[in-house]
N, CA and C atoms as a LAMMPS dump frame, in Angstrom:
ITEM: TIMESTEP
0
ITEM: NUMBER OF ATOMS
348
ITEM: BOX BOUNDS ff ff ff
-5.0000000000000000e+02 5.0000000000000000e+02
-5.0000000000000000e+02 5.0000000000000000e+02
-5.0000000000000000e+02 5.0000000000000000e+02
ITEM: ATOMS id mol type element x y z
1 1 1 N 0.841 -1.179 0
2 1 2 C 0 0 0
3 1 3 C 0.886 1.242 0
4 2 1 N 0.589 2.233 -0.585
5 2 2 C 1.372 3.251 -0.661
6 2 3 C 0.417 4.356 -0.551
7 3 1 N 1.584 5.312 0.957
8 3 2 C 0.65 6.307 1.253
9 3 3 C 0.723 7.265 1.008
10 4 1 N 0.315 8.484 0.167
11 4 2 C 0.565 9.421 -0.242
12 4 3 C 0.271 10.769 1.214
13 5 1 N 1.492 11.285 1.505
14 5 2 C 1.931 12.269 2.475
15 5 3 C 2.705 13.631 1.496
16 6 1 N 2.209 14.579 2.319
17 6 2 C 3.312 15.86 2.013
18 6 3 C 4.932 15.75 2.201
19 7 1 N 5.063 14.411 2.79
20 7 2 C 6.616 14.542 2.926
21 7 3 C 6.993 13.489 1.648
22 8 1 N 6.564 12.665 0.991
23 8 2 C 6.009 11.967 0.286
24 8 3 C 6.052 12.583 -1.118
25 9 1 N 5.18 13.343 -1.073
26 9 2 C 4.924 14.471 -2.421
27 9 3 C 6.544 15.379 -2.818
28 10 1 N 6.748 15.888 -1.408
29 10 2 C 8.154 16.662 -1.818
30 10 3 C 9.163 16.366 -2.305
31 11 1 N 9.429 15.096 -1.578
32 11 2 C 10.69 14.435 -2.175
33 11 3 C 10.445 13.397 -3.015
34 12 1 N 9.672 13.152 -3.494
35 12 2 C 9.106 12.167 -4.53
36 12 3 C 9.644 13.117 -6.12
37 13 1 N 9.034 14.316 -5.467
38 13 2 C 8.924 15.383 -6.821
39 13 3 C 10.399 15.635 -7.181
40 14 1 N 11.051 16.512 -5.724
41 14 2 C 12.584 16.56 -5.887
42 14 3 C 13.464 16.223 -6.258
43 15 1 N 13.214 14.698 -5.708
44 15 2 C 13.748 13.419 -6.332
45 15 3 C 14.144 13.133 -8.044
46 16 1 N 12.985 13.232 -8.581
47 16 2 C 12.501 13.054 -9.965
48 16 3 C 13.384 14.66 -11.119
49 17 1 N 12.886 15.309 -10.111
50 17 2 C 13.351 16.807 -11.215
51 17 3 C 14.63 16.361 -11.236
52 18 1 N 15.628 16.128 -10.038
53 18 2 C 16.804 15.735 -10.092
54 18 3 C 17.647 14.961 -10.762
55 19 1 N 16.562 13.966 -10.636
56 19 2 C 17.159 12.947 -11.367
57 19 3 C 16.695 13.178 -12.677
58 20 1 N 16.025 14.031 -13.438
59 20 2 C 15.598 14.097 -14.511
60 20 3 C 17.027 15.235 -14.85
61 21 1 N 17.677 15.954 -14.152
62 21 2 C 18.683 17.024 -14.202
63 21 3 C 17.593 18.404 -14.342
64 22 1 N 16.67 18.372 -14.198
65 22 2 C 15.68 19.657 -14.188
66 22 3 C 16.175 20.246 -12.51
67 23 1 N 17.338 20.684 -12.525
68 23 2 C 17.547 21.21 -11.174
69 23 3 C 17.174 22.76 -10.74
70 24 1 N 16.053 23.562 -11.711
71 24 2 C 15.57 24.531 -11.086
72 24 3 C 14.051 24.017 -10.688
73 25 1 N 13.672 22.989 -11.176
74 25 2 C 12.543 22.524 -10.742
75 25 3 C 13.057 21.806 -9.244
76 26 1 N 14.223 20.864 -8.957
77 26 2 C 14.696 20.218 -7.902
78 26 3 C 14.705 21.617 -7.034
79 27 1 N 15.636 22.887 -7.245
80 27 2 C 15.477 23.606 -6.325
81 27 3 C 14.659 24.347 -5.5
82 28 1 N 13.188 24.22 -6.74
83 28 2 C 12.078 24.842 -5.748
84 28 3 C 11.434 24.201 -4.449
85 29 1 N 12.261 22.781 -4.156
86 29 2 C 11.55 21.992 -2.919
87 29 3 C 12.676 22.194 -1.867
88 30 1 N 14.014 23.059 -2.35
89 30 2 C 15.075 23.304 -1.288
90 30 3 C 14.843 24.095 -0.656
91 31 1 N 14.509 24.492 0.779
92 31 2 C 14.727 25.548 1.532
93 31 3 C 15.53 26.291 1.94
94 32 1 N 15.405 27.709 1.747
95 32 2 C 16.547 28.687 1.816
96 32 3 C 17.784 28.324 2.909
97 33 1 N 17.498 28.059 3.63
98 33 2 C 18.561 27.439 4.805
99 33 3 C 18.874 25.933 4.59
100 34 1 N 18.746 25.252 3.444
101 34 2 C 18.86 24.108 3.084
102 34 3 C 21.217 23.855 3.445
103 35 1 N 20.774 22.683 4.25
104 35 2 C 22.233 21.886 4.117
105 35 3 C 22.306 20.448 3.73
106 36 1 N 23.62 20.179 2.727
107 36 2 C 24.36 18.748 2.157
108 36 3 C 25.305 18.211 3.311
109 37 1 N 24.996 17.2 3.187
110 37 2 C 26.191 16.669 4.288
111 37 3 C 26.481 14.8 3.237
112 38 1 N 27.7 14.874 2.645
113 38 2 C 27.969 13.154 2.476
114 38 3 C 29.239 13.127 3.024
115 39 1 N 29.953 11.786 2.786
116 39 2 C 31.405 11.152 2.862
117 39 3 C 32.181 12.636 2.688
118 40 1 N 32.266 12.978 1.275
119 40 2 C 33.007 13.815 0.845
120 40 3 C 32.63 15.406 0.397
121 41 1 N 32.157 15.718 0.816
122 41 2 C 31.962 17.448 0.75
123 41 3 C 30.416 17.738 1.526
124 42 1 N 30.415 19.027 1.848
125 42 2 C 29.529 19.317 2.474
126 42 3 C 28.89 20.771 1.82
127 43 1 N 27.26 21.263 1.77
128 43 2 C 26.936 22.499 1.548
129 43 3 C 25.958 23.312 2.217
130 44 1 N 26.328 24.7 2.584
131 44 2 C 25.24 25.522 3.618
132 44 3 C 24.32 26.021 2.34
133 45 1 N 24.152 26.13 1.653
134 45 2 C 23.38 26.703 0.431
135 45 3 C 22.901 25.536 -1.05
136 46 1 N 21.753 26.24 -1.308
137 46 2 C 21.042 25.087 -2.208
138 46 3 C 21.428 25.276 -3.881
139 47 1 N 21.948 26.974 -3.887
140 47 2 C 22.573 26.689 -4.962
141 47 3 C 23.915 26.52 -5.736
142 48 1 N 24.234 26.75 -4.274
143 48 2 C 25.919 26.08 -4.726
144 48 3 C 25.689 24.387 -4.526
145 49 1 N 24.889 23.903 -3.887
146 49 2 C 24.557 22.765 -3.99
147 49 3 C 24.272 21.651 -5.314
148 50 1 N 23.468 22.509 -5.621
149 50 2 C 22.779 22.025 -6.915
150 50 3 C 23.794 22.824 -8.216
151 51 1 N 24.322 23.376 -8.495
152 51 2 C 25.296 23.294 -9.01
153 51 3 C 26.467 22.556 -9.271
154 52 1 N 26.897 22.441 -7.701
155 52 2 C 27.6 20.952 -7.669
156 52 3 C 27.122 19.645 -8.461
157 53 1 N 25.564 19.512 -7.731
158 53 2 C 25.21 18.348 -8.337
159 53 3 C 24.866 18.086 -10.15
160 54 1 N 24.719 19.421 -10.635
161 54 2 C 24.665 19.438 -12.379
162 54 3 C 25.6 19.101 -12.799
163 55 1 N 26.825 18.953 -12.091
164 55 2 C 28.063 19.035 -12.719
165 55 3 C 28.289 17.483 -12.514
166 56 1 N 28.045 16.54 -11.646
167 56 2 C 27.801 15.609 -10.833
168 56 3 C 26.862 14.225 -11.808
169 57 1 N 25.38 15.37 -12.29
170 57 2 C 24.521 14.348 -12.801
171 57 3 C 24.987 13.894 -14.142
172 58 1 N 26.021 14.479 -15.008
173 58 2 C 26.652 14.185 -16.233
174 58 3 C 27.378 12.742 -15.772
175 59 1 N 27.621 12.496 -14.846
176 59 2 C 28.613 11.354 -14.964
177 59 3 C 27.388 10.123 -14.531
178 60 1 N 26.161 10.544 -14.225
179 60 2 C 25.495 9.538 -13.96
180 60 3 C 25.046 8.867 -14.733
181 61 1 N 24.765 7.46 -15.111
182 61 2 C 24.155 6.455 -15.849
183 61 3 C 23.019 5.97 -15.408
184 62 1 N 22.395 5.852 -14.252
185 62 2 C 21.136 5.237 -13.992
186 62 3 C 21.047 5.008 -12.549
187 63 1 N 19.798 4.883 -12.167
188 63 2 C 19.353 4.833 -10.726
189 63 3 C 18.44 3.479 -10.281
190 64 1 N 19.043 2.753 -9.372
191 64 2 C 17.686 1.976 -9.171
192 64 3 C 17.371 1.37 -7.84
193 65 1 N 16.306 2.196 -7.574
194 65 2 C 15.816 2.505 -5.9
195 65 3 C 15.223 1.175 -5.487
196 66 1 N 15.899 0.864 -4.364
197 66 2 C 16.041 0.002 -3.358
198 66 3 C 14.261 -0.001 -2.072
199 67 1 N 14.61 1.138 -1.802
200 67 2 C 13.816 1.191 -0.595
201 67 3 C 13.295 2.677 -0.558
202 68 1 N 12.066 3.03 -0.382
203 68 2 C 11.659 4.327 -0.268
204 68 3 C 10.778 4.377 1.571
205 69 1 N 11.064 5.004 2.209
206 69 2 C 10.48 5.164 3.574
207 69 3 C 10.464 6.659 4.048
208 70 1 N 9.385 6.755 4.389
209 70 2 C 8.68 7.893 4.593
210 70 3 C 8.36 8.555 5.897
211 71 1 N 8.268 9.295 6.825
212 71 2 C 7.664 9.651 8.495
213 71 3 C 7.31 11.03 7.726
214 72 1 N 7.135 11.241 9.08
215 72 2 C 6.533 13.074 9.205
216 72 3 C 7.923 13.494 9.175
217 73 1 N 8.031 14.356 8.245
218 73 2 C 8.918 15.587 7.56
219 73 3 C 10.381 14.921 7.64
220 74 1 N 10.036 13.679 7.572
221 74 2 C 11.877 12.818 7.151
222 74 3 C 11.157 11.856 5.725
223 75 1 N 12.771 11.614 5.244
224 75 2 C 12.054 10.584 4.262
225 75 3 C 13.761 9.681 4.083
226 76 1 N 13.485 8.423 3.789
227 76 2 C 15.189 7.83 3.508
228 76 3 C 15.019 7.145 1.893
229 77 1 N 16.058 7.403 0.997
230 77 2 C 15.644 6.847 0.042
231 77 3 C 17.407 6.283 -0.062
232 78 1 N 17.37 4.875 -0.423
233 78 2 C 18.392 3.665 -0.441
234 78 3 C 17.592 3.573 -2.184
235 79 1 N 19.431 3.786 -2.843
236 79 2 C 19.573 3.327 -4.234
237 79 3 C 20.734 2.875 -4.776
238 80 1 N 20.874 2.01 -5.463
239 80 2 C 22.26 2.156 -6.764
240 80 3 C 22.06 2.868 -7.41
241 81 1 N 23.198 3.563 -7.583
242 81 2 C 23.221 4.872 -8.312
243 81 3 C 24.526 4.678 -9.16
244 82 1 N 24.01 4.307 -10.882
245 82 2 C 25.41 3.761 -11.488
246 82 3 C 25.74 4.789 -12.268
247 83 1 N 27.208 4.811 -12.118
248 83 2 C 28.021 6.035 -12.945
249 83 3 C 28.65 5.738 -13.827
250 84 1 N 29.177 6.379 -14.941
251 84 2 C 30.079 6.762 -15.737
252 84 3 C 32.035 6.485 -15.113
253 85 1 N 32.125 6.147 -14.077
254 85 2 C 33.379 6.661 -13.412
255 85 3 C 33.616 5.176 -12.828
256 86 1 N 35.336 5.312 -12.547
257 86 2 C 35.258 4.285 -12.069
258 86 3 C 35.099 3.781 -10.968
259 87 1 N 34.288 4.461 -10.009
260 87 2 C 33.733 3.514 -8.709
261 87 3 C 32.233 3.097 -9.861
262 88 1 N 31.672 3.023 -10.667
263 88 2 C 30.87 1.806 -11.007
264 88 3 C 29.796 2.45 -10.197
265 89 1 N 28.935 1.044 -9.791
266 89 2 C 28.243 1.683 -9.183
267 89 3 C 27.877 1.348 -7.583
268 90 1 N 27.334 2.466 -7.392
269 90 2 C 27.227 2.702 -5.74
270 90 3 C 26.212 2.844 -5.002
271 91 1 N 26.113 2.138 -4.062
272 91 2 C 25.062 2.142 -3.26
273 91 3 C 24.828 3.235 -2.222
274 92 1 N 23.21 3.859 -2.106
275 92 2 C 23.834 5.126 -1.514
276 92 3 C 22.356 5.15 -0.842
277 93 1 N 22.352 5.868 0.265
278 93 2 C 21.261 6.219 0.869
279 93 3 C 21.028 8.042 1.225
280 94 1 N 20.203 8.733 1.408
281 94 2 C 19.784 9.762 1.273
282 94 3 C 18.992 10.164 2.792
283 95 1 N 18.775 10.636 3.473
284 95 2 C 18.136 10.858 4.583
285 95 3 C 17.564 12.234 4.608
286 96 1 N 16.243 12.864 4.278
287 96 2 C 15.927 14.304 3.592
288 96 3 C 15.234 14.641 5.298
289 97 1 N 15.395 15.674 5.638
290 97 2 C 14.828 16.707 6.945
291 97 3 C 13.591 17.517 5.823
292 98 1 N 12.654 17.861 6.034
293 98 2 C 11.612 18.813 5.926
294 98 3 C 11.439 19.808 7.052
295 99 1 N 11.663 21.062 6.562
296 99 2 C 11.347 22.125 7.067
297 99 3 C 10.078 23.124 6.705
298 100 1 N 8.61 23.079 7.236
299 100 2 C 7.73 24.214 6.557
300 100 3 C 7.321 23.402 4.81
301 101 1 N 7.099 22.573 4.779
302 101 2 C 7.057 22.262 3.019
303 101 3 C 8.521 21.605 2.714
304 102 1 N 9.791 21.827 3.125
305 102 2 C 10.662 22.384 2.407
306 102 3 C 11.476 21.408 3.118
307 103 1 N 12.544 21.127 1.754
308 103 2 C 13.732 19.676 2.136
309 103 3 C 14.879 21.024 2.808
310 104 1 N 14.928 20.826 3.645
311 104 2 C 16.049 21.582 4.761
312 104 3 C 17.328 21.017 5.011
313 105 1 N 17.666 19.849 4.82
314 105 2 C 18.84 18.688 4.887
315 105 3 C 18.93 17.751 4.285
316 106 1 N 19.976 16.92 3.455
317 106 2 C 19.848 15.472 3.368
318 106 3 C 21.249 15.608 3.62
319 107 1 N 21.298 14.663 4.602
320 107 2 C 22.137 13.621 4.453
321 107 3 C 22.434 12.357 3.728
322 108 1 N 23.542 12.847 3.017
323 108 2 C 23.981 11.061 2.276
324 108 3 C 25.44 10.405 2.479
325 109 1 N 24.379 8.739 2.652
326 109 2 C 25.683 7.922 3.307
327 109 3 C 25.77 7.015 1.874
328 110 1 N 26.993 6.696 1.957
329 110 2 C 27.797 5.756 1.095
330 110 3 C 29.201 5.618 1.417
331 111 1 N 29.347 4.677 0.686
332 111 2 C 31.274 3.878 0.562
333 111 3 C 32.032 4.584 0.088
334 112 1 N 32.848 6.008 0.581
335 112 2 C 33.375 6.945 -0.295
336 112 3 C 34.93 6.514 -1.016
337 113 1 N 35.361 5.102 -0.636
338 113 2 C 36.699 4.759 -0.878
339 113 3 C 36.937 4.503 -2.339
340 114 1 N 35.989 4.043 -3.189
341 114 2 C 35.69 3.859 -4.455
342 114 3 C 36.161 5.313 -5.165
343 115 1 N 35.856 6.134 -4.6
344 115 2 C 35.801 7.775 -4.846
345 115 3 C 37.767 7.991 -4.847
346 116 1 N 38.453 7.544 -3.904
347 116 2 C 39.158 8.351 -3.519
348 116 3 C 40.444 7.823 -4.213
């Protein structure tokens, strides 16, 4: 059964623009005080963020989501996420904060040694 929630809707949408590389559509679900936190770099701002990540989604090849889980104003999304590069591909999880409507944090965990 799948339950359709506002926390649900946001990052469902976010998700998608993103991964579609439509990252001014991804940025309208970032909140102005939005922070990145992974393995390897961190960001206080959504559009140096998402900049990063345009530069980021070129090397990507395909996505394929594992697990989607949902609460009030959190959401975790677990995927392979296969690249162009040679860590191949990687398993990665996402952990999004909602603030007011608005994705305020994700945290993402993964195996950054592939990377380094």
């Amino acid at each position: 059964m799948t339950t359709d929630t506002p926390t649900r809707r946001v990052v469902s949408a976010y998700h998608a623009a993103r991964t579609a590389g439509d990252l001014e559509a991804a940025g309208a679900y970032l909140a102005p005080t939005f922070t990145f936190r992974s393995p390897m770099m961190g960001f206080d701002s959504p559009v140096t963020y998402l900049a990063r990540h345009g530069a980021f989604q070129q090397l990507v090849t395909g996505l394929d989501m594992i697990s989607e889980l949902y609460g009030e104003g959190e959401a975790t999304l677990v995927y392979d996420l296969h690249t162009a590069t040679p860590a191949g591909t990687q398993r990665t999880a996402e952990h999004f904060r909602l603030t007011a409507g608005k994705i305020s944090s994700i945290l993402m965990i993964f195996d950054a040694s592939p990377w380094r």
